[in-house]
C-alpha positions in Angstrom: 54.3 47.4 119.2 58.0 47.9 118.3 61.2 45.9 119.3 63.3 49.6 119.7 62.7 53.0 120.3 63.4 53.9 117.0 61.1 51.0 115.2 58.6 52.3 117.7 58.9 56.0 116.6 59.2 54.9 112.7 55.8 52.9 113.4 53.8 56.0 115.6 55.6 58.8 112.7 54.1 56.1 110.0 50.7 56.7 111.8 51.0 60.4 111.7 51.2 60.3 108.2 48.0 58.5 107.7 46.4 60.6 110.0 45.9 58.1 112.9 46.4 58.5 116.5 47.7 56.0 118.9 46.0 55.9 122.3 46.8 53.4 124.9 44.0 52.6 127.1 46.4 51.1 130.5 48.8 53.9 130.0 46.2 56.7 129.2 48.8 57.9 126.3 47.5 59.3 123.1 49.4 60.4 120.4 47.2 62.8 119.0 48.2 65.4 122.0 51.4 66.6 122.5 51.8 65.6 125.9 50.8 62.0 124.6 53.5 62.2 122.0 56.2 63.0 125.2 55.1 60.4 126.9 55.0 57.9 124.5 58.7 58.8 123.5 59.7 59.0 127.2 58.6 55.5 127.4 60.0 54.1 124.5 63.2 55.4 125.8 62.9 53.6 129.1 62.2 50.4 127.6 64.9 50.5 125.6 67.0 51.7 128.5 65.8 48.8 130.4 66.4 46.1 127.5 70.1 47.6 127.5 70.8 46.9 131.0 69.3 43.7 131.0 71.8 42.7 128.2 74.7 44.2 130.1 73.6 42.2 133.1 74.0 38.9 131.4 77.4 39.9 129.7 78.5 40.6 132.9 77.3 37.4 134.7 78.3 34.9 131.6 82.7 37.3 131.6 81.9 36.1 135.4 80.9 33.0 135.3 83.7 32.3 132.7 86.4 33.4 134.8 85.5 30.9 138.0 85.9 28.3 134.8 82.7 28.0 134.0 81.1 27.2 130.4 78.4 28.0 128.7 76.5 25.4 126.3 75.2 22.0 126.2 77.9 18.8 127.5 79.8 16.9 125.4 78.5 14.3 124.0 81.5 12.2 123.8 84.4 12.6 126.1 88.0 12.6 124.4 89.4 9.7 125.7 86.2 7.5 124.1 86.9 9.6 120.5 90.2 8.5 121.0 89.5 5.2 120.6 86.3 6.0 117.9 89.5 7.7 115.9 91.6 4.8 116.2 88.9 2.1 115.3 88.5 4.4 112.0 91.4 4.1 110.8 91.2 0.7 110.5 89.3 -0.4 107.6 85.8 0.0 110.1 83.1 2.1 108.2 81.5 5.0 110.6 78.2 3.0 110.9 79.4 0.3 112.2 82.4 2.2 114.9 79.1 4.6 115.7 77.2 1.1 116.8 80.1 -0.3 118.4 80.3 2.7 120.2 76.9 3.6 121.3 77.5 6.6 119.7 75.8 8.8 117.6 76.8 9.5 113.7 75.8 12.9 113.8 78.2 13.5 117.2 81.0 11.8 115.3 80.8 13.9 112.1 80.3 17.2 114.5 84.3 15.9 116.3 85.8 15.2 112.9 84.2 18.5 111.6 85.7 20.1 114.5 89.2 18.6 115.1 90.1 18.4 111.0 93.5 19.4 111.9 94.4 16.7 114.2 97.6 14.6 112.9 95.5 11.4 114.1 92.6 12.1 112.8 93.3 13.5 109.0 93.0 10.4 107.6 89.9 9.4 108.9 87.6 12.1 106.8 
């Protein structure tokens, strides 16, 4: 029904004012009681609680992973001794069609190197 405790308790307040009641028919909650209205709060907070630790959880395994040299994200595409020589058939007068078919390569993993390694001295001239 709500994404965090406090988008839940906007949403149940929201109800209130139109003079509606939630009542949960697995949790036997209704909001129309004041013990309902504890309840529903007391569990709001839990699942919020629980969504917290889950994020800490995976910070704390991704910090770990990273530090036995791990990382994240999908491979490479295109290793850096093959742009290397992608680079160096670009700056001769070879368009980036043709070095991407020479290469087996694909345009849109070239563009995403040169977009990312702008500030290489070998590679300026090839943008």
């Amino acid at each position: 029904m709500g994404r965090s405790l406090s988008q839940l308790l906007k949403i149940v307040v929201d109800l209130q004012k139109r003079n509606v009641a939630f009542r949960s028919l697995t949790e036997q909650i209704d909001t129309s009681t004041p013990n309902g209205e504890l309840l529903f709060s007391i569990f709001g907070a839990l699942a919020q609680y629980e969504s917290a630790l889950v994020r800490e959880r995976i910070l704390a395994g991704l910090e770990s992973a990273r530090t036995r040299g791990r990382k994240g994200g999908r491979p490479r595409a295109v290793d850096d001794e093959k742009m290397t020589a992608i680079a160096h058939a670009l700056q001769s007068v070879a368009s980036k069609a043709s070095v991407c078919r020479k290469f087996n390569n694909k345009r849109s993993a070239l563009y995403d190197y040169l977009g990312r390694h702008s500030t290489d001295s070998d590679l300026h001239s090839i943008k």
